[in-house]
VOVODO-246861 format. One record per residue (C-alpha): residue number from 0; y, x, z. Coordinates in pm, 1 decimal, padded with zeros to 6 digits. Example, Ala and Ser with C-alpha at 12.3 -4.5 7.8 and 13.67 -1.06 7.14 Angstrom:
BEGIN
  num        yy        xx        zz
    0  -00450.0   01230.0   00780.0
    1  -00106.0   01367.0   00714.0
***
This chain:
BEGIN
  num        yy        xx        zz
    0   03640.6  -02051.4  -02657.1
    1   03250.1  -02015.3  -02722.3
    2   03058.7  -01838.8  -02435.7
    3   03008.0  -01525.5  -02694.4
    4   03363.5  -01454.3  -02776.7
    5   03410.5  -01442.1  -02377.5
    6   03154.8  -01253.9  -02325.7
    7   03253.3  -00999.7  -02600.3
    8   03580.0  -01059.2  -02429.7
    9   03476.5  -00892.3  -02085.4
   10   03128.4  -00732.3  -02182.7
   11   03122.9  -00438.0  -01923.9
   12   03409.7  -00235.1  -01675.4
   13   03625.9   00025.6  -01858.8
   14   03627.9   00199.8  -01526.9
   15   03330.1   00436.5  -01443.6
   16   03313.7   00603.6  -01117.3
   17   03151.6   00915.0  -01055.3
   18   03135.0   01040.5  -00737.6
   19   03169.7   01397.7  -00656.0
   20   02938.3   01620.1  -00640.5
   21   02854.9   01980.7  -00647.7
   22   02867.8   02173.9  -00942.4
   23   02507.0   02261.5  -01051.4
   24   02441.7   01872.0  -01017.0
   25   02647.9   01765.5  -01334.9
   26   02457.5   01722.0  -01650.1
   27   02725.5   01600.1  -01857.7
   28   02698.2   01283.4  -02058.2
   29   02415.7   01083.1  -02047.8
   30   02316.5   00803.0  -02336.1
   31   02110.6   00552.9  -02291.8
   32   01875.1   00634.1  -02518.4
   33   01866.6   00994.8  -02407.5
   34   01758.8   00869.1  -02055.1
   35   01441.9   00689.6  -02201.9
   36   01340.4   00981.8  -02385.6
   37   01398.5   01256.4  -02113.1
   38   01178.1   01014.5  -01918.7
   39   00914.9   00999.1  -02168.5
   40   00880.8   01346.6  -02153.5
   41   00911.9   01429.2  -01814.1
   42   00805.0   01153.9  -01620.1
   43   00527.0   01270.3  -01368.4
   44   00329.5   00915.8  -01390.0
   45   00362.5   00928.0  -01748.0
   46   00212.5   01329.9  -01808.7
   47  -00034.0   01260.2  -01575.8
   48  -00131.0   00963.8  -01812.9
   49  -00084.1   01169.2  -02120.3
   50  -00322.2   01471.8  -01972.3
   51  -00567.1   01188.0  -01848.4
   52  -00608.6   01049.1  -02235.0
   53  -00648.0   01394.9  -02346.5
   54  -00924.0   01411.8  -02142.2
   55  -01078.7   01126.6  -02205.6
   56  -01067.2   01222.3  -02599.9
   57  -01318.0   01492.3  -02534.3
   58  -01606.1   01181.1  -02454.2
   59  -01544.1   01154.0  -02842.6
   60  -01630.7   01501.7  -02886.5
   61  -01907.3   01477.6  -02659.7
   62  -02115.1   01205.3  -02823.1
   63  -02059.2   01332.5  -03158.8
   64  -02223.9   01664.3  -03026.9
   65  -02553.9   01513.2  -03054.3
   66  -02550.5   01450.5  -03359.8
   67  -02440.7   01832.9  -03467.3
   68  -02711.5   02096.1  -03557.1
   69  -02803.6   02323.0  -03236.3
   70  -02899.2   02655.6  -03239.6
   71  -03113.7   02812.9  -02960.8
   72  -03213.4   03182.4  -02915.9
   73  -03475.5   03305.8  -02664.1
   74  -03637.6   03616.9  -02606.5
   75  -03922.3   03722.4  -02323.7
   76  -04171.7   03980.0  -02294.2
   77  -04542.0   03948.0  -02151.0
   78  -04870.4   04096.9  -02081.5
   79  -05175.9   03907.0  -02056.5
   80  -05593.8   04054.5  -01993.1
   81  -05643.7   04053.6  -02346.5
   82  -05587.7   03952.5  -02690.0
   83  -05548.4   03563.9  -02731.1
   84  -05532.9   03299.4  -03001.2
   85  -05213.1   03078.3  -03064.7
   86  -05276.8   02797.4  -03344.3
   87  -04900.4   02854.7  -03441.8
   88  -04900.2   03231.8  -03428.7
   89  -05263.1   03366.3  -03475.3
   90  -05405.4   03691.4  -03273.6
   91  -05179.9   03779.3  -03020.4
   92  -05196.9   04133.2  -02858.3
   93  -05222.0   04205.8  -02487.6
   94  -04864.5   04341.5  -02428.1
   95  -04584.0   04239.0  -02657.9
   96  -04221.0   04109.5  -02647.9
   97  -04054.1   03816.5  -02856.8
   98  -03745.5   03672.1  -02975.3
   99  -03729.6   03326.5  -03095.1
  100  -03503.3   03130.9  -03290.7
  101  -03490.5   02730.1  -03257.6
  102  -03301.5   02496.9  -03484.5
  103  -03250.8   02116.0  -03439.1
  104  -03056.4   01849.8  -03636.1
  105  -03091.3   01499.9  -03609.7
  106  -03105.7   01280.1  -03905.9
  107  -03093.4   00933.1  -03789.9
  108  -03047.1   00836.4  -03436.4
  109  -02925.7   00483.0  -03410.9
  110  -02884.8   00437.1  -03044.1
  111  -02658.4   00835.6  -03148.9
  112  -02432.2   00653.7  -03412.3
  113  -02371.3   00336.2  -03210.0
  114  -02249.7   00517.7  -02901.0
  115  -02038.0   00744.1  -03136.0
  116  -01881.2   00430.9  -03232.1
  117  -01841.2   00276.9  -02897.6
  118  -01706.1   00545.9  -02796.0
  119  -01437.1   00591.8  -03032.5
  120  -01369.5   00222.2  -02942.3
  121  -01307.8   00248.7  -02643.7
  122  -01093.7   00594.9  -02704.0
  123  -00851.1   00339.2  -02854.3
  124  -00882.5   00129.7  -02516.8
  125  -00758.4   00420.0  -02355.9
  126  -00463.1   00465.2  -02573.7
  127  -00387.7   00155.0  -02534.8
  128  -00355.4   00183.0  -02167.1
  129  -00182.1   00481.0  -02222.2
  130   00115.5   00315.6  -02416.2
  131   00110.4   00059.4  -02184.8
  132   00200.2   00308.3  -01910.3
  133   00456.5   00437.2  -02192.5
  134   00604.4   00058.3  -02201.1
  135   00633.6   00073.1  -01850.7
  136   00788.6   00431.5  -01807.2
  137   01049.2   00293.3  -02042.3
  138   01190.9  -00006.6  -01884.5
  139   01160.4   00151.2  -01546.1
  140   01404.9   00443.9  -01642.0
  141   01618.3   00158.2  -01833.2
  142   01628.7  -00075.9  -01532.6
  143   01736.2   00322.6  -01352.9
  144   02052.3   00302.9  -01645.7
  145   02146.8   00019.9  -01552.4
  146   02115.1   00023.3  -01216.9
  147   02322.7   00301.0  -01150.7
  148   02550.5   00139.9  -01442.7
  149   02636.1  -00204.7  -01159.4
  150   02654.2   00051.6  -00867.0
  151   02952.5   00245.5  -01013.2
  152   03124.9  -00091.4  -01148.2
  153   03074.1  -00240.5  -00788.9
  154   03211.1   00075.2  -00682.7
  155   03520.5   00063.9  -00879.4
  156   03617.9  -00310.2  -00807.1
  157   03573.3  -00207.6  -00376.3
  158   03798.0   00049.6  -00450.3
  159   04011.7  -00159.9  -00653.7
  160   04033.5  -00401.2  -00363.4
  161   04100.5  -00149.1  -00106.6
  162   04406.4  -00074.3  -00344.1
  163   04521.3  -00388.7  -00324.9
  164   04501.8  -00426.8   00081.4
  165   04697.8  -00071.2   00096.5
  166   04991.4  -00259.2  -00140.2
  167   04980.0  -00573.8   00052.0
  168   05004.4  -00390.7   00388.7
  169   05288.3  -00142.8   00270.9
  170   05439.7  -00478.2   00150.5
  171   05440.8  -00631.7   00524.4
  172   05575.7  -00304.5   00653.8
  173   05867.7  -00324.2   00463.4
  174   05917.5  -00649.3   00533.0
  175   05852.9  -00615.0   00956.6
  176   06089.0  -00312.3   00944.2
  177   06337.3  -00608.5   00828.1
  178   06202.2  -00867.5   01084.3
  179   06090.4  -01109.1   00833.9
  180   05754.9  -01117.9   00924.1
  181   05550.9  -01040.8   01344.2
  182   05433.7  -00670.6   01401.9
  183   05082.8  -00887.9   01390.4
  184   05099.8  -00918.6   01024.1
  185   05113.2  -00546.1   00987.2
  186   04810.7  -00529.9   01209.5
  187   04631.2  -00772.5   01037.3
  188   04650.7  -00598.5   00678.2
  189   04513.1  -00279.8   00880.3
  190   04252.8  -00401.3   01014.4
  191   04155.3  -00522.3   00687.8
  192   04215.6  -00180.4   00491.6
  193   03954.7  -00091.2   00786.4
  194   03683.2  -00343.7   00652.3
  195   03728.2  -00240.2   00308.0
  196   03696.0   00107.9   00381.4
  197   03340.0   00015.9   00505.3
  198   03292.9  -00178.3   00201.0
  199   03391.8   00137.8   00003.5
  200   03132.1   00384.5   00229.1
  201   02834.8   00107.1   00207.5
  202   02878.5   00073.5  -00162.8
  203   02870.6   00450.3  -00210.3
  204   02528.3   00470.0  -00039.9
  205   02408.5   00181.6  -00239.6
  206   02519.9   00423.9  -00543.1
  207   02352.5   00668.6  -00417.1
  208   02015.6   00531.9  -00410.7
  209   02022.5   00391.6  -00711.8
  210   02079.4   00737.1  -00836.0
  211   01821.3   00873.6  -00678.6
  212   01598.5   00621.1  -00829.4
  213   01711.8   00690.1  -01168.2
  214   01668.2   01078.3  -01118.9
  215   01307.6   01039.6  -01028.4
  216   01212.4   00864.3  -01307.1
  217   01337.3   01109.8  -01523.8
  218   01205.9   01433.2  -01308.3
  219   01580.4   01507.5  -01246.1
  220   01708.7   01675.9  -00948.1
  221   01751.3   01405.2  -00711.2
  222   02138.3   01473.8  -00641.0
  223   02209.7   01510.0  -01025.3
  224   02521.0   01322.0  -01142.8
  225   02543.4   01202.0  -01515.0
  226   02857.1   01002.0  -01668.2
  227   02678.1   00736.1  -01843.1
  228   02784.6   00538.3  -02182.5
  229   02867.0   00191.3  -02073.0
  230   02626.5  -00068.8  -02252.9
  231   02770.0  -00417.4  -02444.0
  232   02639.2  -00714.5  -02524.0
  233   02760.6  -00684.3  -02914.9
  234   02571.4  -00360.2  -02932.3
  235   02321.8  -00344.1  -02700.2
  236   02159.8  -00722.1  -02677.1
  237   01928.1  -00717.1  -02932.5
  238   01921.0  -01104.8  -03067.7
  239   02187.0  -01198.7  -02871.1
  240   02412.3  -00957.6  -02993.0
  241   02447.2  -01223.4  -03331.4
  242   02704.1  -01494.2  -03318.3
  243   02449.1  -01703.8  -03546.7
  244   02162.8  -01660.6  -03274.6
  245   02386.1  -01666.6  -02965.0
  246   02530.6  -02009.1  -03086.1
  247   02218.9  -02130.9  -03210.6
  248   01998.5  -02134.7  -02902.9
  249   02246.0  -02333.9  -02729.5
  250   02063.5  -02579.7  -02886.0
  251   01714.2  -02667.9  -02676.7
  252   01523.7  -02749.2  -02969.5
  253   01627.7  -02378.5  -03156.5
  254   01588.1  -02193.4  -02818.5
  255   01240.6  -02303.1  -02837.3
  256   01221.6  -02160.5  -03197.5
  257   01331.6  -01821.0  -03091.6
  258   01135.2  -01819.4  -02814.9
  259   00846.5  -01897.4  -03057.3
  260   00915.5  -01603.6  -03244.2
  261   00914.3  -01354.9  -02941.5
  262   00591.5  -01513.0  -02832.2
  263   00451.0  -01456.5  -03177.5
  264   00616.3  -01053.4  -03206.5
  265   00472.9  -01032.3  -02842.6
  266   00124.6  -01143.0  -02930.9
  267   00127.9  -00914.9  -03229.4
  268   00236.2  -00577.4  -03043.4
  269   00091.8  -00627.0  -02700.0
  270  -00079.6  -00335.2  -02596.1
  271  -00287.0  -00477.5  -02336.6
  272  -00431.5  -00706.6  -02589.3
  273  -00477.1  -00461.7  -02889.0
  274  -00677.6  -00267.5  -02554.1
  275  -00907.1  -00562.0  -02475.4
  276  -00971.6  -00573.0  -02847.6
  277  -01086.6  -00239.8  -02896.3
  278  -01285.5  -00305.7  -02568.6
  279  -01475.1  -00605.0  -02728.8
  280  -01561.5  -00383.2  -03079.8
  281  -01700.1  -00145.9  -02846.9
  282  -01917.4  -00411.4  -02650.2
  283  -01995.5  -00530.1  -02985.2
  284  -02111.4  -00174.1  -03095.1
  285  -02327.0  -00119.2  -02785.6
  286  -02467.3  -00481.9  -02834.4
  287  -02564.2  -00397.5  -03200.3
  288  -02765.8  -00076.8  -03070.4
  289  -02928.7  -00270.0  -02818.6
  290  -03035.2  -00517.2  -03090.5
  291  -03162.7  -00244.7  -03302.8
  292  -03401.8  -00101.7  -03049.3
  293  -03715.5  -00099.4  -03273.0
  294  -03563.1   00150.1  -03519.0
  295  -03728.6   00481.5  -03495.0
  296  -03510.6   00807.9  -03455.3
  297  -03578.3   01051.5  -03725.1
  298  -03578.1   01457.4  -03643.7
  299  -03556.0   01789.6  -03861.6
  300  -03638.9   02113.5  -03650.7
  301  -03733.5   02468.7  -03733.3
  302  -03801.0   02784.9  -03569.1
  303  -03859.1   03126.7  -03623.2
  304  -04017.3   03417.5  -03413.7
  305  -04013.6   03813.1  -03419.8
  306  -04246.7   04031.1  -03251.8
  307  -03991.1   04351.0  -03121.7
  308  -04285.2   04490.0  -02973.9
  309  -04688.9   04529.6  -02935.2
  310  -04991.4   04668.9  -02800.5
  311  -05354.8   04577.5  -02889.0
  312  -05619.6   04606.0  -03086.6
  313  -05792.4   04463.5  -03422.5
  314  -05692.4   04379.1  -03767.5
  315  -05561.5   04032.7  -03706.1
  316  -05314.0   04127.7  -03399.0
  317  -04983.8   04094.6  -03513.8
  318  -04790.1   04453.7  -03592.4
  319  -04432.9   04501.4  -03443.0
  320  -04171.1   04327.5  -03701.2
  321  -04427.0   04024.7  -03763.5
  322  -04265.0   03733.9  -03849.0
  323  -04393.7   03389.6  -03853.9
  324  -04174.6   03054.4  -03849.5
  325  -04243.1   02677.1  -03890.6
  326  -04020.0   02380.7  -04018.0
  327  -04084.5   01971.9  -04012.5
  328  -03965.9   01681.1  -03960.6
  329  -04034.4   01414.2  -03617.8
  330  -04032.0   01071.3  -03616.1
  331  -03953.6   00869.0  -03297.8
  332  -04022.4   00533.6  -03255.0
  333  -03989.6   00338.8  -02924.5
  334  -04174.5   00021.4  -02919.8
  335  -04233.8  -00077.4  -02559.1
  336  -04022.5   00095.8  -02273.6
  337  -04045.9  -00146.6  -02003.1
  338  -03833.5  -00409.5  -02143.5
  339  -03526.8  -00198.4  -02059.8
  340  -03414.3  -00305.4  -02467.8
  341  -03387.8  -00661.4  -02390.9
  342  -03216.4  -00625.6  -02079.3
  343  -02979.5  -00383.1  -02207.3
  344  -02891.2  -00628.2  -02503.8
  345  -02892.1  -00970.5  -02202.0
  346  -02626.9  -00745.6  -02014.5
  347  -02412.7  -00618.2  -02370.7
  348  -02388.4  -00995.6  -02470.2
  349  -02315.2  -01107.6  -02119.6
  350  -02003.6  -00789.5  -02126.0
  351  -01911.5  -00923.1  -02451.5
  352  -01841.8  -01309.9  -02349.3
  353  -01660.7  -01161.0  -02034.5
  354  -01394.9  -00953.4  -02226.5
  355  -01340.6  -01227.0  -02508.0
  356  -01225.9  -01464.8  -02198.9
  357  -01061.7  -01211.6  -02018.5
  358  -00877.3  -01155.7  -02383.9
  359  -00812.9  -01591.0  -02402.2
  360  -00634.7  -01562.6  -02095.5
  361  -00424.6  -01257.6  -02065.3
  362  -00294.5  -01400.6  -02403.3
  363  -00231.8  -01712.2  -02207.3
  364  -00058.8  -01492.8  -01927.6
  365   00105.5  -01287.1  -02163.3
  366   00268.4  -01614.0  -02379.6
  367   00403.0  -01813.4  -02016.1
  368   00545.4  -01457.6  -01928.3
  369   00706.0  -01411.7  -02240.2
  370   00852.1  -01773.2  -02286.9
  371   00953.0  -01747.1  -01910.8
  372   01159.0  -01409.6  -01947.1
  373   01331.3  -01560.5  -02235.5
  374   01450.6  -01850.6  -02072.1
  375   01599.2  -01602.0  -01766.8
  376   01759.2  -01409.5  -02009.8
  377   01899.9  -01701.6  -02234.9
  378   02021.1  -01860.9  -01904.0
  379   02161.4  -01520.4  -01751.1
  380   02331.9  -01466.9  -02150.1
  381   02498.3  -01795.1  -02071.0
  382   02642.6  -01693.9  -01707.7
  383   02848.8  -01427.9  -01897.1
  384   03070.3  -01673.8  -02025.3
  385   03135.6  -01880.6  -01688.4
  386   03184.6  -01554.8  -01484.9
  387   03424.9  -01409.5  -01710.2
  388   03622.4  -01742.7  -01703.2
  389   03559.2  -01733.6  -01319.4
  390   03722.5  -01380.8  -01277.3
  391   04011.8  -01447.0  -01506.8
  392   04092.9  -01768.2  -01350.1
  393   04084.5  -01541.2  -01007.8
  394   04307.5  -01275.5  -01163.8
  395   04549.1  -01511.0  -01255.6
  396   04568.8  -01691.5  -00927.5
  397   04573.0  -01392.9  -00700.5
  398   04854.4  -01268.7  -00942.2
  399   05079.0  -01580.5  -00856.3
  400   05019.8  -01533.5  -00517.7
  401   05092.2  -01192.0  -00470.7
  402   05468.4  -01260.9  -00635.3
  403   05536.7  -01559.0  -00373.1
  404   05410.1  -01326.8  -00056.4
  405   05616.2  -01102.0  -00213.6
  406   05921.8  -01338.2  -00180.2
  407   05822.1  -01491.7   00117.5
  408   05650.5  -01800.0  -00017.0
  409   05304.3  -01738.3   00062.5
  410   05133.6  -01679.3   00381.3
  411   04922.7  -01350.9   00449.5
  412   04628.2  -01596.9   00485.2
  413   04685.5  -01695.8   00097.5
  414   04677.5  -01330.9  -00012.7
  415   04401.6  -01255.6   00199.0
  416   04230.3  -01577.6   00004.6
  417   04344.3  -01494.7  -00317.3
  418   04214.0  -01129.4  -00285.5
  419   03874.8  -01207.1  -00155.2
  420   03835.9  -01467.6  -00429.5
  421   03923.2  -01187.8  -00642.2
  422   03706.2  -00970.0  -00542.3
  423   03398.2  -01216.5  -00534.0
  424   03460.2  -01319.6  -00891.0
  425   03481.0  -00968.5  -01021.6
  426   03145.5  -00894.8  -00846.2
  427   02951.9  -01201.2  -01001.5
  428   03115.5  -01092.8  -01395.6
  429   02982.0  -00728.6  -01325.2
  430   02639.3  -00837.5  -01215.7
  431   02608.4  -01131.3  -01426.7
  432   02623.1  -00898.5  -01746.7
  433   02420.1  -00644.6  -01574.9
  434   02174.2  -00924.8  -01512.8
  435   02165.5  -01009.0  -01838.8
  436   02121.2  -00684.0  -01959.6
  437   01836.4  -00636.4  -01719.1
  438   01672.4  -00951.4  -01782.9
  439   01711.7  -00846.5  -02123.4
  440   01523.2  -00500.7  -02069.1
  441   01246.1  -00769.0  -01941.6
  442   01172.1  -00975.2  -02230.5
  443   01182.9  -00625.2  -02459.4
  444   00916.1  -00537.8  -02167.9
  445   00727.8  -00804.0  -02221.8
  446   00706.1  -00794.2  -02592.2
  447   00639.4  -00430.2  -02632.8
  448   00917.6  -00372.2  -02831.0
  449   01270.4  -00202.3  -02771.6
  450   01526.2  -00232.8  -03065.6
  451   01702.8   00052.1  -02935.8
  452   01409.4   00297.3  -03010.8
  453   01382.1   00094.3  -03350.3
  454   01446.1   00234.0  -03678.8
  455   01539.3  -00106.7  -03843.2
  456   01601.6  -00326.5  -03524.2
  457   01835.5  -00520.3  -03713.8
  458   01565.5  -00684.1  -03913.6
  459   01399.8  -00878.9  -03653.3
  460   01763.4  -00980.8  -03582.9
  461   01770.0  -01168.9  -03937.3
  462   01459.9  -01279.6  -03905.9
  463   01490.9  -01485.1  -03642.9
  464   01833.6  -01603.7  -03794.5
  465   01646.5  -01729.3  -04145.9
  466   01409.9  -01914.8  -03880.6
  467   01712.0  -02063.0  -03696.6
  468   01912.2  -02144.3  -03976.8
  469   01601.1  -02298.1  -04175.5
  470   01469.3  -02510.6  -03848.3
***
């Protein structure tokens, strides 16, 4: 029997537990998938994210604003000894009042357009630290699932073995009210339904937190109870939910070929590198202004003025209603300024060497992390199968034994063995495929990419099975 049949064999409890709870609490049932997405939107790390990218969007805004017409109006009124001469207006009368209006566009700023284009650079930056977060937000409220998922399977199984103490002690009663076994037996038994009564109560708590971890993830009220699907290996374990893959990497050399192919979807879809990368254009952008120092700026500007009222004397004075305006066009050009060019461009290339190393090794990093959370997973897959055949083999044995203490040919001290063995080998099934699953949730972290959100998940599946099958 391969370790995949067994572990489609056991894949999770078909007992949930649910504790009780009051009414208002219930919210019914709860996918999987509908956890991750009520977390997406609700999440209070995760909106405060969102709203902080929203802002930062406007810097776009902002630097594109200088390079949009502006409009100015201004109006005043004065009073001066006596007529005077403007070179842009002409006579001026003693007493008069004005309104102006100013108009400016740029034509070609360089220093303008390169910060524009920084800026838009590192707008993606941002984003990319935004889905980041996202990546985060979702395997936090997954690990939540399945957290809560292993507390109410541990749950079940210490209630299952408190069961099984109650029959084994109403079992020695019946046999003490006959004299065929000491009054201490009896005793024994309830001391023991005592300890596994504790068991019970210390597990509940256990659940408890974990629900209350899940909850505030999602933005839930804390006490909120959901019945949630239980999640399987066949459908819910991405590549190793295919016999071809599951079988294949049991094989070093073709474990190293899948792993390959996570490291290379990993590289591709990593958000902190696509980040750094949009970080590096922008550097690049602000180095390529500061290169370009020498070219001059070029203006267009115009204004217009209307006299609303006067007072003077002589032919030339302007009249209430004058109008007189002027138009043209400004060149700037900067040619010394301190040296503040070439320092500017020293510190963009130095900025610019620093991110493309920082980039080398958090793809270094981010390749060891990926191969390494593989290899957990792969070796966690892999436990599945033992456990199973651990708690079976325990099942079978406690089984036997119960039937001879039932006939007198086992001691209480072989029950008590058989049930704690029982017990222990249940445990380690439930949490190795919970393990898995959570190691699982890892390498999906790590990789930036969660089939179960996938349209098409299936085809990375058979991707990686052409690769295995053609290695």
């Amino acid at each position: 029997m391969t370790n995949q049949s067994i572990a489609f064999g056991l894949l999770l409890v078909g007992v949930v537990v649910t504790l009780s709870a009051p009414a208002h609490a219930q919210c019914g049932e709860l996918t999987f998938v509908e956890a991750i997405n009520q977390a997406l939107d609700a999440n209070q790390a995760l909106v405060a994210a969102r709203q902080t990218l929203d802002a930062q969007q406007k810097d776009i805004a902002i630097a594109r604003s200088k390079m949009i017409p502006s409009l100015k109006f201004t109006g005043f009124g004065y009073v001066m000894e006596s007529e005077t001469y403007s070179s842009n207006i002409g006579l001026l009368p003693a007493r008069g009042a004005l309104g102006f209006a100013t108009v400016k566009e740029t034509l070609y700023n360089h220093p303008y357009i390169d910060q524009l284009g920084a800026q838009k650079h590192l707008y993606e930056s941002q984003r990319e630290a935004y889905e980041n977060r996202r990546t985060q937000t979702i395997s936090a409220a997954g690990q939540g699932y399945l957290g809560v998922l292993l507390a109410e399977a541990l749950m079940a199984l210490q209630r299952e073995n408190l069961g099984l103490t109650k029959e084994s002690l109403g079992i020695t009663q019946a046999q003490e009210s006959f004299g065929e076994v000491p009054y201490r037996n009896v005793l024994r038994w309830q001391s023991q339904v005592y300890g596994d009564q504790q068991q019970v109560v210390a597990q509940k708590s256990s659940l408890l937190r974990s629900r209350f971890r899940f909850n505030q993830v999602r933005n839930r009220p804390t006490e909120e109870v959901c019945r949630l699907e239980q999640l399987t290996v066949e459908q819910d374990g991405f590549i190793f939910s295919s016999e071809v893959i599951a079988e294949a990497i049991s094989e070093d050399e073709k474990a190293a070929v899948a792993r390959d192919y996570l490291v290379n979807l990993g590289l591709e879809r990593s958000h902190v590198l696509r980040g750094l990368d949009a970080e590096i254009r922008a550097q690049e952008r602000q180095m390529k202004a500061a290169r370009r120092w020498l070219i001059p700026s070029l203006n267009a500007f115009g204004f217009g003025s209307v006299f609303a009222s006067t007072s003077g004397s002589g032919s030339d004075v302007k009249d209430k209603g004058s109008v007189f305006w002027n138009v043209g066009l400004a060149l700037d050009w900067n040619v010394i300024e301190g040296g503040s060019f070439i320092a500017t461009k020293n510190q963009s290339e130095a900025e610019l060497w620093s991110l493309k190393s920082q980039r080398n090794d958090t793809a270094t990093s981010l390749e060891e992390n990926i191969r390494g959370t593989v290899a957990v997973a792969m070796a966690s897959f892999e436990t599945i199968g033992l456990s199973t055949q651990q708690a079976e083999t325990a099942a079978k044995n406690y089984e036997l034994t119960a039937e001879a203490y039932l006939v007198g040919e086992a001691t209480l001290i072989d029950v008590l063995d058989a049930q704690q063995l029982l017990l222990s080998a249940n445990t380690a099934a439930r949490e190795a495929l919970y393990q898995f699953l959570s190691d699982l949730l890892t390498v999906e972290q790590s990789i930036d990419y969660f089939p179960f959100l996938e349209g098409d998940a299936g085809s990375r599946v058979r991707e990686l099975e052409a690769k295995l099958q053609g290695s």
